[in-house]
Residue, then its C-alpha position, 0 to 999 in steps of 0.5 A: x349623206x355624202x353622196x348628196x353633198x357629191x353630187x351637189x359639189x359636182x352639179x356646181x362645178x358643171x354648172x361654174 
């Protein structure tokens, strides 16, 4: 669970 919320959390920066 924590890894998905990671690697959501870092998509979004990389996207931002």
């Amino acid at each position: 669970m924590e890894e998905m919320m990671h690697s959501k959390f870092t998509i979004s920066t990389l996207t931002l």
